[in-house]
C-alpha positions, 0 to 999 in steps of 0.5 A, spaced: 510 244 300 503 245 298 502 243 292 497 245 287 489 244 286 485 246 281 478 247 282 471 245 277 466 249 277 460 247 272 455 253 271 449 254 267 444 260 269 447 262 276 452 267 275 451 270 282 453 263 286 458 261 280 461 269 282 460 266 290 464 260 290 470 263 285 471 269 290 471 265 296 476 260 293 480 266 292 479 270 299 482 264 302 488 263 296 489 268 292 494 266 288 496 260 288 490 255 286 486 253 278 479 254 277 476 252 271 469 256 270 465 251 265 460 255 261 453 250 260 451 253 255 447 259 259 443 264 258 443 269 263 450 273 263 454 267 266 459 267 259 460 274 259 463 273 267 466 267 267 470 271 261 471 277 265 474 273 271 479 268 266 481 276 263 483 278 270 486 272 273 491 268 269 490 261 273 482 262 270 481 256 265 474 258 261 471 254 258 463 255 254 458 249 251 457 253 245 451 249 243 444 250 245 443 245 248 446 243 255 450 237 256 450 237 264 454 237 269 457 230 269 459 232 262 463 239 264 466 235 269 469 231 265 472 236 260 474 240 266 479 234 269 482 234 261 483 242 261 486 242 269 494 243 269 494 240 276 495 232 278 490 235 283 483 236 282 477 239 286 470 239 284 464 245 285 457 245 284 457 253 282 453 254 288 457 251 294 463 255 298 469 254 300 470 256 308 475 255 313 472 253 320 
C-alpha cells in the first residue's frame, strides 16, 4: 500500500520552473500526492498561478507570504510542513523535477 506524500515547494519570482516542477510530479502521480505551492511574496505572476493550479486540483494546498517582504525558503519550509495533511513530507526548490530513471 503506498502511502501519501505531500510535496513543498517554496517559490518566489520563478513561476515557469514552479509550473515545471508541479507537472512533473503530476506526469508520474497524477492523483494521489500533495503539493503545498508557497507563494514568497513574488511579483512576477506566480500567486496568480499557484491560485489557478490550487483552483483545478483539490490536493494543491496554496499558501502566499503577503508581506512585501520575502521571508525565504527555510521560512516557507516550515509553514509548509505545518499546512501538509500527510505524515510524509517531501521538499522542492521550485526549480528541481521529479523524474523516473
Amino acid at each position: 500500500m503506498n502511502k501519501e506524500i505531500t510535496f513543498i515547494i517554496p517559490v518566489r519570482n520563478n513561476v515557469e520552473y514552479a509550473a515545471q516542477a508541479y507537472h512533473s510530479i503530476r506526469k508520474i502521480h497524477p492523483t494521489e500526492h500533495y503539493v503545498v505551492l508557497l507563494d514568497d511574496a513574488s511579483t512576477d505572476g506566480t500567486w496568480d498561478w499557484i491560485r489557478s493550479m490550487s483552483a483545478g486540483d483539490n490536493k494543491v494546498i496554496s499558501y502566499r507570504n503577503e508581506s512585501k517582504e520575502r521571508v525565504g525558503h527555510t521560512v516557507l519550509y516550515d509553514k509548509g510542513v505545518e499546512l501538509a495533511p500527510t505524515d510524509i513530507i517531501s521538499i522542492l526548490h521550485s526549480d528541481m523535477a521529479i523524474t523516473l530513471s
